[in-house]
N, C-alpha and C positions, 0 to 999 in steps of 0.2 A: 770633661771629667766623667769619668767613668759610675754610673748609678747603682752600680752592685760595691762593697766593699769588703777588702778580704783581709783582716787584722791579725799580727803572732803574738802571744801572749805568752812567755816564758814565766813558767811559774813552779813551786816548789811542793807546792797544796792545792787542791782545785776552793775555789775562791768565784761569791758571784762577780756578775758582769761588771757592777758598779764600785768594785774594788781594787779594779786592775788597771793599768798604764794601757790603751789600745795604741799596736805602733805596726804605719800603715805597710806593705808592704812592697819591694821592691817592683816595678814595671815588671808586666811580663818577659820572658827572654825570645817566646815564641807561641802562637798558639795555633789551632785547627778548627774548621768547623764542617761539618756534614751535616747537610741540609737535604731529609725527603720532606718534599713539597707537598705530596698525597695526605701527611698526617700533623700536618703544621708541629716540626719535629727535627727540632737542632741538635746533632751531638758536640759539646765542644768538648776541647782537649786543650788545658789550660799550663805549662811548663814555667814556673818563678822559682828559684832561689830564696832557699830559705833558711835563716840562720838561728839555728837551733843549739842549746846548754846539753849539760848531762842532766837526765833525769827525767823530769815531766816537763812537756808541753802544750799549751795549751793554742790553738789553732781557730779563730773565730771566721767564720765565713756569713756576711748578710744578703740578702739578696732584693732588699729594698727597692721596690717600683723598677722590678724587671719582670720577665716573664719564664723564670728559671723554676724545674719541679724540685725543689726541696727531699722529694724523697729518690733521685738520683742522684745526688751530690756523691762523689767517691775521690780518694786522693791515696798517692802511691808515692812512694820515694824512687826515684831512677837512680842511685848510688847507694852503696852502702846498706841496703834493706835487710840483711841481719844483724846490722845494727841501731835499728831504727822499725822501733814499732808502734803501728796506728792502731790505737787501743778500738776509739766508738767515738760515736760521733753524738752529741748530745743536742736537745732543744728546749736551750732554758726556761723554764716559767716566767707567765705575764711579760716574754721576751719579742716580738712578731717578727719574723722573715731573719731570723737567722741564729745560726748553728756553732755547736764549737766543738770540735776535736782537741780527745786528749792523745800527745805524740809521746813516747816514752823514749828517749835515745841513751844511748852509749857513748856517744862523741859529742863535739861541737865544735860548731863552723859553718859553713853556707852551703848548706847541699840541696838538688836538684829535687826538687816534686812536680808529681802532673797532677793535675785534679781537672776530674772530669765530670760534666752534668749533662742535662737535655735542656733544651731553653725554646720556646715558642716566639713565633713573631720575623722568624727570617724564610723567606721564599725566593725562588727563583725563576726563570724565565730563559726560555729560548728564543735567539731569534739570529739568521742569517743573511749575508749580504753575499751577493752573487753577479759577474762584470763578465758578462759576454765581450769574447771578441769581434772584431767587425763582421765577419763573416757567419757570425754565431756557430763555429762549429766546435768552440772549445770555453772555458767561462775558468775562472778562480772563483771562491769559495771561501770563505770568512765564516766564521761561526761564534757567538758571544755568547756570554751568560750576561745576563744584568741581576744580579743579588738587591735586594730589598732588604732590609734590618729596619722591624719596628718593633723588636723584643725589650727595649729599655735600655741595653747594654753596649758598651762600645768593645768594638774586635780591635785590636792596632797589631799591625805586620802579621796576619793572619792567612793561614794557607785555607784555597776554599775545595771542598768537596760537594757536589750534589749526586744526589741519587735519582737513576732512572727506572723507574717501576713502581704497585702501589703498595703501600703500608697501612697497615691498620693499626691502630693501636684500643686497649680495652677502656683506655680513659684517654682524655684529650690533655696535653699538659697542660696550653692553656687554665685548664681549670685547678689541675692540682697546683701551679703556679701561683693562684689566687685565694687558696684555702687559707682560712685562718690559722689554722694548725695543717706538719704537713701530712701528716695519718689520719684516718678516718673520717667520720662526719664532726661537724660543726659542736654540734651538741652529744654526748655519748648519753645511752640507754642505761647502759652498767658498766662503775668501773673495774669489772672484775672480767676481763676479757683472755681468749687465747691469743699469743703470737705465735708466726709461720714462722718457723726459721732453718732454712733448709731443708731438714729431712725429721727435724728436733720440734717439739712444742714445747711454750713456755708458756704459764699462767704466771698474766698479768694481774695482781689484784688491789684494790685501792689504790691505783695509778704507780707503785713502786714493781718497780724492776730490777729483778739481779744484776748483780755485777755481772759484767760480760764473762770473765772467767767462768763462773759457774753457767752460761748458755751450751747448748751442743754443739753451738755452731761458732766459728769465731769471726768477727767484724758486724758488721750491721748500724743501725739507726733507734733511737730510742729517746722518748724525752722523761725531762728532769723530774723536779720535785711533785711531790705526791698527790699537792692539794688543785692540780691541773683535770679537768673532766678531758678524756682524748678516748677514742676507738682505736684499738691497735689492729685490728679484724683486717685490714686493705693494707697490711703491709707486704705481701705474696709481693716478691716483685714480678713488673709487668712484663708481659711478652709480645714483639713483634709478631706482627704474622704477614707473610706474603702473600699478594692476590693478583690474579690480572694474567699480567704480560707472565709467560712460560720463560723470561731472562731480566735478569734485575743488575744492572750495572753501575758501577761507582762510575765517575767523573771525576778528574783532580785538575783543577786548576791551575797551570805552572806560575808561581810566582809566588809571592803574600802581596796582600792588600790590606790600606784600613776600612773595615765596615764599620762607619759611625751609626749611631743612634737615628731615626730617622729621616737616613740618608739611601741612596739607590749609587750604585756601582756597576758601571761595565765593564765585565772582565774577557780578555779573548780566550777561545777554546780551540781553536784551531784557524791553519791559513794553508789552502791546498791550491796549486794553480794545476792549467791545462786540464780539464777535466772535462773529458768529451762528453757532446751535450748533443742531442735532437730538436730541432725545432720542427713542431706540427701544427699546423691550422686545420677546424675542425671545425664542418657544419651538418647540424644536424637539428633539425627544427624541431622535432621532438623533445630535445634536452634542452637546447637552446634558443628556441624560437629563431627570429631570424638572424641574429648574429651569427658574425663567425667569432669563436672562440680561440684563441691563441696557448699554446703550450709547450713547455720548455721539457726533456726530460734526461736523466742520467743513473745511472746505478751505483749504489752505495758497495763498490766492488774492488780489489786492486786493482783490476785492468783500466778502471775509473780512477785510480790513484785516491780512493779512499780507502774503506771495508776493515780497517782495523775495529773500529767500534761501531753500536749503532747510534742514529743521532736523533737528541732527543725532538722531542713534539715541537713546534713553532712557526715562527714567522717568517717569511722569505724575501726579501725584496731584490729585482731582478735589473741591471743596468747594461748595457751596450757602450764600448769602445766604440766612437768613433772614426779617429781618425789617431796619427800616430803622436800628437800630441794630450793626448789621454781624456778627452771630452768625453762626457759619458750624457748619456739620453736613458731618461726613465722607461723601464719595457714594461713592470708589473710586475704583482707581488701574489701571493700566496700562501695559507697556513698549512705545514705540513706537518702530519702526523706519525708515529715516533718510525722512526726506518730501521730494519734490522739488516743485519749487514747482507750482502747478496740481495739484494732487497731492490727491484725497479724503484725509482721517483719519477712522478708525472706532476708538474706545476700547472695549476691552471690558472692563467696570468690573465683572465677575462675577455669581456671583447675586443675585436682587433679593429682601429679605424680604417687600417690602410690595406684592408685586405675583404673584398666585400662579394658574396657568391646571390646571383640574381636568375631564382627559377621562374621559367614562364611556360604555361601549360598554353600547347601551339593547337592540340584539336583533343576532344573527348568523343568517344562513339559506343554505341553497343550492339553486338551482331550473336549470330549462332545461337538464335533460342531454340529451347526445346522445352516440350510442352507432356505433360501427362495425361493420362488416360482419360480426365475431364477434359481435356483442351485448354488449362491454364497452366502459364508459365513457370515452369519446372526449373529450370535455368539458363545462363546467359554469360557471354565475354562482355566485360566494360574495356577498352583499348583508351588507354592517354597516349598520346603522345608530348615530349619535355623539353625544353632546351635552357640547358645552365648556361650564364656568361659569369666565369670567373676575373675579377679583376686586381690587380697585382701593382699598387702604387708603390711600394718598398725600392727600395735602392740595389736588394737583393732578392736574388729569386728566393721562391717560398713552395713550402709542401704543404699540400692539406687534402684535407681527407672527406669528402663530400658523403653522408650517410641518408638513404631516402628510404621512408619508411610507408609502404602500399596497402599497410591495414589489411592485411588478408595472408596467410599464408597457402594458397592456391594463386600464382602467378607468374610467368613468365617475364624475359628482358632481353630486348637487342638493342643495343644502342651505336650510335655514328659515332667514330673519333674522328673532329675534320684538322687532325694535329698533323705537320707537312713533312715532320721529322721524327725520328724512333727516340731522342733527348726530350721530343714533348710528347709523350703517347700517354696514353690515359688505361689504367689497367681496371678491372671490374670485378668483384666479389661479387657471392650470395652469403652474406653477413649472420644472418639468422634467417627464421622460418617469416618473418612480413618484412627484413629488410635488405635492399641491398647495400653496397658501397661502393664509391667510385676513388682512385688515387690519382694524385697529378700533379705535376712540379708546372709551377708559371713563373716567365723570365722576368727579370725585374724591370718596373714600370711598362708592363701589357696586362693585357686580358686575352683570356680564350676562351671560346664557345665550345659546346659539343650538349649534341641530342641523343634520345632513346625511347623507347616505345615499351607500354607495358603493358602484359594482357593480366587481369584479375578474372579470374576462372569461381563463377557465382554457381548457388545451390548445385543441383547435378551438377553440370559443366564443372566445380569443381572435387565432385568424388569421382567423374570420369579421371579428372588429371590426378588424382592422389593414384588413382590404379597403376594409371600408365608409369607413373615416378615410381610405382613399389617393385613394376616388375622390372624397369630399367635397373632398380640396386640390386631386387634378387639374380640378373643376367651376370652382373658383376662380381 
């Protein structure tokens, strides 16, 4: 059962609360919600059928132990709206969490209204599912929302919208949600206040308010009898305001769903297959001590059979096909942060067990000092010599990216490929100013070795080699 209640009250006079027949009103026919996550910050859009007399109507909306802001509540007719006018919207006295509209119609019979509010307590959540094939050189892609509702209120056959980017807002609903009254503070200073209303000021004074006709502006909110203490002062209405990300995009969820009351729903957001993928193994003892690190990558692009949108911020989990009866084996997971379209993705799917890189320092020396005018050591070469053995227990060959880092930007590098074939050759960078990189494909279930040698050019010895490197770039 639904915790908000939304009552019609046909009536000929307006009349208090406690004199009227309340009669409940039809199920909704369809509803909507957009959810930014950043401002804990629901818009619904609420569409019932509503059967209406000639004359006055009277429209009671409560909002009873939900988290709905009362001073957003709005409602329109989708048929017939020059014949059908929503006068104001009232908050009766010594009445709490809820409201009535007076409707004035022309006709009668069951016609179509949306009434729409903001409501606090629903959030959302990214996360995807991604199934390498055997060969890992192509994956499908799954993408969910899972929605949260702990706003008080139930959604039934609801279309979901979230929003990606962040929002601000000047008050949190939650709190106007929870106000005793829904303007102002608690306790008012004086009841002789101005209200904002559009471009128009109205003095409010001893808590009576004009008839809406004589306002400058037409529609609005405003409460009842006189002898109520209220601040009208905060009724400006509020303004979004965008922050952050330089693109702010809707998400619409195809389908309706029901969102119950303290309930979580997975809903799917997309399902993309073939979507060609990189696998790279990467060690580098500096980031990752001695692991090798494992990493899956693709671009959020059409030639990637994505790029239509970007995808928001979350969570990734990464599986492998088997064999052709569809077994899948856990690869690793990862949280990815929000991807704009064109946009590289790199997964780092953590350590790898089956994939293990084992450096061994074979001889250390130091030669070529040179000495200053004192006769103390001015500078000098340090020479390592290295030898990696990479090993490759995978069932398929694997690329990875071996990074060594020499703490010095003054050094040199020659190193041995002893790879028997141009399919296993080992290629070499100078990565940055103290690192190098080495690149290498190893066939599946082997190992391969390969050494190298590196001179670190200390004090002098190495303003001598910055010379010789500057005049080698200025020949060029």
């Amino acid at each position: 059962m639904k915790s908000s209640i939304l009552v019609l009250v046909c009536l000929l006079s307006c009349v208090s609360v406690a004199q009227v027949d309340l009669v409940v009103l039809p199920a909704s026919e369809r509803s909507q919600v957009t959810i930014y996550n950043s401002a804990d910050l629901t818009l619904v859009r609420d569409t019932r059928r509503l059967t209406l007399k000639r004359g006055v109507n009277t429209l009671q909306f409560g909002w009873s132990n939900t988290l709905i802001d009362p001073t957003s509540i709005s409602i329109r007719p989708l048929a017939q709206a020059g014949a059908i006018d929503v006068q104001f919207l009232t908050y009766p006295a010594r009445v709490r969490q809820v409201g009535q509209w007076q409707i004035d119609s022309e006709i009668e019979g069951a016609m179509p209204f949306e009434i729409t509010y903001f409501i606090s307590g629903l959030s959302w959540r990214a996360f995807y599912m991604g199934t390498m094939n055997a060969d890992e050189t192509a994956m499908s892609l799954k993408g969910y929302v899972n929605v949260s509702n702990h706003s008080g209120q139930d959604f039934v056959n609801t279309q979901t919208r979230v929003i990606v980017g962040e929002t601000r807002l000047t008050e949190a609903i939650a709190t106007l949600a929870q106000r005793q009254r829904p303007y102002g503070p608690e306790i008012a200073k004086d009841k002789s206040r101005s209200l904002k209303l559009g471009s128009g000021i109205v003095t409010v004074t001893n808590g009576n308010v004009p008839f809406l006709s004589d306002l400058p502006v037409t529609g609005g909110h405003y409460w009842g009898d006189g002898d109520v203490d209220f601040d009208m002062a905060g009724f400006v209405v509020k303004g979004i305001e965008k922050t952050g990300l330089s693109e702010y995009f809707l998400y619409t969820i195809e389908g309706t769903e029901d969102l119950t009351n303290q309930w979580s729903r997975r809903l799917p957001s997309f399902d993309v297959a073939d979507i060609p993928v990189t696998s790279l193994y990467k060690y580098d003892e500096g980031r990752y001590g001695g692991n090798t690190v494992r990493f899956v990558s693709f671009v959020n692009d059409a030639e990637h059979e994505l790029g239509e949108t970007p995808m928001p911020e979350g969570a990734i989990k990464i599986y492998r096909n088997l064999n052709a009866a569809q077994n899948l084996s856990y690869v690793g997971q990862s949280n990815v942060k929000y991807i704009p379209v064109n946009e590289d993705v790199e997964l780092n799917l953590g350590p790898a067990r089956l994939v293990k890189v084992e450096p061994t320092l074979m001889d250390r020396k130091s030669e070529n000092y040179v000495f200053n005018h004192k006769g103390n050591i001015d500078g000098w070469d340090d020479v390592e010599t290295w030898r990696l053995k990479v090993t490759n227990t995978r069932d398929i060959p694997i690329d990875i990216e071996i990074t060594r880092d020499f703490e010095t930007d003054t050094w040199e590098l020659v190193y041995t490929d002893t790879a028997s074939s141009a399919q296993d050759s080992i290629t070499y960078k100078k990565h940055d100013k103290n690192r190098g990189r080495f690149t290498l494909t190893v066939s599946p279930r082997s190992e391969k070795t390969f050494g190298y040698t590196v001179t670190k050019y200390r004090g002098r010895r190495g303003e001598v080699f910055i010379k010789q490197q500057n005049r080698t770039t200025n020949k060029h």
